[in-house]
N, C-alpha and C positions, 0 to 999 in steps of 0.2 A: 222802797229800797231799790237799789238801780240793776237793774239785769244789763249792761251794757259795758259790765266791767271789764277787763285785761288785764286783771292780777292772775297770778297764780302765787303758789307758793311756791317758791325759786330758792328760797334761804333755807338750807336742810339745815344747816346749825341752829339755827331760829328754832323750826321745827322740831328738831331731838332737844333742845331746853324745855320749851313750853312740855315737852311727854314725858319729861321729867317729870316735874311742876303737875301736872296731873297724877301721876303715877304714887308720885311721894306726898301726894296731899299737903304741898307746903305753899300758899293761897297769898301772896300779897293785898292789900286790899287795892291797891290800883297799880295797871301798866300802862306803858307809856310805849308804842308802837312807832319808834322812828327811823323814817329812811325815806329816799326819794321815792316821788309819788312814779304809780304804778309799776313798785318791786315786787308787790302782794303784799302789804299792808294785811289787805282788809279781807283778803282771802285767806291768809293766817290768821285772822281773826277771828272767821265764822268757826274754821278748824277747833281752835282751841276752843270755843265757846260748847262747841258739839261733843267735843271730848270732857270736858268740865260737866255737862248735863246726864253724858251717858253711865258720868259715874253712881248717880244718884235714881236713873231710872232706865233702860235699855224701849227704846221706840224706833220706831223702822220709819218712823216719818218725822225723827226729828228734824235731819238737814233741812227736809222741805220747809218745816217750822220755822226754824232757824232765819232759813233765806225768806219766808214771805214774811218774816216780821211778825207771825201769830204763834209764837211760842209765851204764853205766858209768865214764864219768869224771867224773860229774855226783854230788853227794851234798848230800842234801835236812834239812835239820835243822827242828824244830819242838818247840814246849811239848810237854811231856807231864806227864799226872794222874796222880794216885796214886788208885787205887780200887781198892776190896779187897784189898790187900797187890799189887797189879800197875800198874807202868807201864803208861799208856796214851795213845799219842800224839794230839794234838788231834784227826785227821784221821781219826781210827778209829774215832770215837763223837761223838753229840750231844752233849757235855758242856762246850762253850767258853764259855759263857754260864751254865753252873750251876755251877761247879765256880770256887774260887775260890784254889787249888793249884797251877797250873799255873806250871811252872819248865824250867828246860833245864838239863840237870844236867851232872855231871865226866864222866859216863861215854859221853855221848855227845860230847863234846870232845874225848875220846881217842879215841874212833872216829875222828875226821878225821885224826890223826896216822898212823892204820894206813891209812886212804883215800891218804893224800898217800905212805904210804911207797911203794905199789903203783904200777908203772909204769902210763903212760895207756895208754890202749890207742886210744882213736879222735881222739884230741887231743892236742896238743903242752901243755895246761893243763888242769889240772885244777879243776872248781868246786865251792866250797864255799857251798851259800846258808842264811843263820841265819834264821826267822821270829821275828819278833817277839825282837828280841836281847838286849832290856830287862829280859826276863824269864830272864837269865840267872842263876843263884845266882853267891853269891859264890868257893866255888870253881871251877865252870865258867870265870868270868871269866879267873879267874888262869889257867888252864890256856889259854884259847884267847888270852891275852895272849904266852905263851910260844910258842905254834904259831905267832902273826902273827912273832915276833920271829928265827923261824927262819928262811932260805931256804927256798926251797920252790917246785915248780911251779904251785903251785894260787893260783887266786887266790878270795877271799873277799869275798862279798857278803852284808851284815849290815842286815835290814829293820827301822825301828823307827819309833813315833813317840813315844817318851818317851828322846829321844836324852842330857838329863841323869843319867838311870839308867843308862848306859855309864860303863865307867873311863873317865878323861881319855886313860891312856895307853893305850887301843883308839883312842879316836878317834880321837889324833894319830898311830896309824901307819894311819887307811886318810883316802880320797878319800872326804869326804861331799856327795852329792847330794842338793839340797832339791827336795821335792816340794809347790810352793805350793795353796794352795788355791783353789778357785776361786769364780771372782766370784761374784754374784747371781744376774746374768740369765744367765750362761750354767747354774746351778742350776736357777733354773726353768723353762730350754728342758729338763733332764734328767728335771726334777718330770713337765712336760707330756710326756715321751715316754715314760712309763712304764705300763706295760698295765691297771697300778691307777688311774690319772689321774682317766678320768671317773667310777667308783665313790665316791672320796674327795671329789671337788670340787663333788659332792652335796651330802656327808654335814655337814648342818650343825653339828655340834656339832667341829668340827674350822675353824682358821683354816691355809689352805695357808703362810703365810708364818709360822707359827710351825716346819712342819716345815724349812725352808729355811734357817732362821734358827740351828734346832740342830743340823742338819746341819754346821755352822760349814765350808763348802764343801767337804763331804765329798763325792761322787757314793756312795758306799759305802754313810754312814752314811744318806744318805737313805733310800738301797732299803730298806736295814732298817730304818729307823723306820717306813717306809709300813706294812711286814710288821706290826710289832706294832700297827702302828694298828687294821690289817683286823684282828687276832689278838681284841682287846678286846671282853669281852661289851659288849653295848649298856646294858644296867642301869649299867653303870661309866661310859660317855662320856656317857651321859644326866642324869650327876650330878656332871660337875666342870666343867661351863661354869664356877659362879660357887661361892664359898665357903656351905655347907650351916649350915644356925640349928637342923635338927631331931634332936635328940640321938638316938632312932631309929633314924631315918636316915643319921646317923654312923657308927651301931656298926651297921648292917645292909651299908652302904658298905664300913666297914673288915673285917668279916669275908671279904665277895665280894673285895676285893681281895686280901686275906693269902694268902686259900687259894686263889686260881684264877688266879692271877700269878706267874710265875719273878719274881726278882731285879732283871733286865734291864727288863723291861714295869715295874716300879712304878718304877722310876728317870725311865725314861721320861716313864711316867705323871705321876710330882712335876714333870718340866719341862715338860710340856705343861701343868700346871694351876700351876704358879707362871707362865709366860706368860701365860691367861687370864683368872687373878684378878688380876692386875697392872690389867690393861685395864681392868677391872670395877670395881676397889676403890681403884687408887692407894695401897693400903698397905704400907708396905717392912716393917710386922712381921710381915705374911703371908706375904711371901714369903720373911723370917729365918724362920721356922717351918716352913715347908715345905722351905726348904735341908736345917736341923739334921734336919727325916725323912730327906733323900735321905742324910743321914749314917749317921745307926742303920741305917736300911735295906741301905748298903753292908757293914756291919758285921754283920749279921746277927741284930738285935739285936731279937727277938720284934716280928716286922712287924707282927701284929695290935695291937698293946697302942701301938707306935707311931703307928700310925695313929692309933687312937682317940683316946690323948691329945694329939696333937698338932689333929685336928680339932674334939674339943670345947674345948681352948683356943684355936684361931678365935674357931669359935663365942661362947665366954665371954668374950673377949679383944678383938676387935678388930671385932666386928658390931657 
C-alpha cells in the first residue's frame, strides 16, 4: 500500500455522511468514491473503513492495521504492472508515473471471492477497497460485477476519478459519493502552507496561480505539481517563460527536455508553458500546438523529434 500519499480528507460533507452511515448502521453493499484524483479519495476511505471495524471490535492498532494492509477482514486492491514477465503492484515500486500498463486484473477479483468466502474474524463485515477501479480490465469488470451481484458479508469500496470508465451496471448496484473540488482560495490557503511555499514564490520564472489553476482543485495534484516544479533543471524554466526564435536553442531545449524529463514533468511542463505563452502571445495556434505535443508526448511518440518539430513550427509559424 503506498505511503507516498497527499490525500487528506478535505471533504467534511463527505465526512459527516459516511458518520452517519456508521452511526445508523445503514450498510450499502458497495460505494463508489468519486472525484478528482488526490481530494482524499482514499484517505476517506481508510477513515470510514476504521470507523466501520471499530464498531464491531475497539483495537488501538487498528489504523496501523488498516494502513499496512494486515487487517484481516480488510483486503486492499490496487493497479499492478507488468515488468519483466512479473506482476508488480503499484505500491511495491516507483513506477506509477513511468509505466503506462497499469491494470487490475481477473485474478485479483477472484481473490475477493476467496476473501469474502472466509469467515471474519474481528468484524461482522468484511472490506473490500478497489484503487483506482477505472483501471479495471475488462474481464476483472465482469467478474467483480458478478461478486457485487452475489450476497455477501462484505461490503465494497470502489475509488475513482474517471468514474465513466466503470460499467454502468457497477455503478448502479453501489452508493456513489462525490468528492467536489475545492475552491480557489481555500487552494491557495493549501498553496501558502506548503513547506515549498516561500522557495517557489521566489522563483520568478513561475506564475503561482497557474499551479492552482491546474491543480483544477486538487490539494493532491498541487503537492505534486510544486514537486516537479522544484524537480526541473533551471536551464529548462529559464527558457519557457515566452515562445523561443533561436533554432539552436530549440534543439539544445528539446534535447535537455527529452532526456532528463519522465513523461509526467513534460506534460506538466506543455501546461505550464501553454499558460505562459498564452499570456505573452495571445495566440490560440500556439497553444493548438503545444496541446497536439502533450498528445504525442502521452503516446510516447519520440519526445525529442516532437518537441523539436513542434517548437521550430512556433518558431516559423507563428512569431
Amino acid at each position: 500500500m503506498s505511503n507516498s500519499r497527499t490525500d487528506n480528507v478535505f471533504n467534511q460533507e463527505v465526512k459527516n455522511h459516511l458518520k452517519k452511515i456508521v452511526n445508523d448502521n445503514l450498510f450499502s453493499n458497495g460505494y463508489i468514491f468519486y472525484g478528482p484524483e488526490g481530494i482524499g479519495k482514499e484517505k476517506t476511505a481508510m477513515y470510514f473503513v476504521q470507523e466501520i471495524f471499530k464498531k464491531y471490535k475497539l483495537n488501538s492498532n487498528i489504523k496501523k492495521m488498516i494502513s499496512d494492509n494486515n487487517h484481516p477482514d480488510f483486503l486492499y486492491i490496487e493497479p499492478t504492472n507488468l515488468i519483466k514477465g512479473q506482476l508488480i503492484n503499484r505500491s511495491d515500486a516507483e513506477i506509477t508515473k513511468k509505466n503506462n500498463n497499469e491494470t487490475i486484473r481477473i485474478d485479483q477479483i477472484r481473490n475477493i471471492k476467496i476473501f469474502l468466502s472466509q469467515k471474519s474474524i474481528e468484524a461482522e463485515k468484511k472490506i473490500v477497497l478497489i484503487v483506482d477501479a477505472h483501471l479495471l480490465n475488462e474481464a476483472a469488470s465482469n467478474c467483480l460485477l458478478k461478486t457485487l451481484e452475489e450476497p455477501s458479508n462484505g461490503i465494497f469500496i470502489l475509488l475513482t476519478s474517471q468514474l465513466n470508465l466503470l460499467l454502468e451496471t457497477i455503478t448502479s448496484r453501489c452508493q456513489i459519493i462525490r468528492f467536489k473540488s475545492l475552491p480557489s482560495k481555500e487552494m491557495e490557503i493549501i498553496l501558502q502552507n506548503n513547506s515549498e511555499f516561500s522557495a517557489i514564490d521566489m522563483d520568478k520564472n513561475l506564475n503561482l496561480k497557474d499551479l492552482i489553476n491546474l491543480a483544477q482543485g486538487s490539494p493532491g495534484k498541487l503537492n505534486s505539481d510544486i514537486q516537479i516544479w522544484k524537480e526541473l533543471p533551471c536551464e529548462i524554466k529559464d527558457n519557457i517563460e515566452s515562445p523561443l526564435n533561436n533554432n539552436l536553442e530549440i534543439l539544445k531545449l528539446s534535447k535537455l527536455i527529452s532526456e532528463s524529463l519522465e513523461i509526467h514533468q513534460q506534460i506538466f511542463l506543455i501546461n505550464i508553458m501553454q499558460r505562459s505563452w498564452w499570456r505573452e502571445t495571445k495566440n490560440i495556434q500556439i497553444i493548438q500546438k503545444l496541446e497536439k505535443l502533450k498528445s504525442l508526448i502521452k503516446t510516447y511518440v519520440q519526445p525529442r523529434l516532437s518537441w523539436e518539430v513542434t517548437l521550430l513550427r512556433i518558431a516559423i509559424e507563428d512569431l
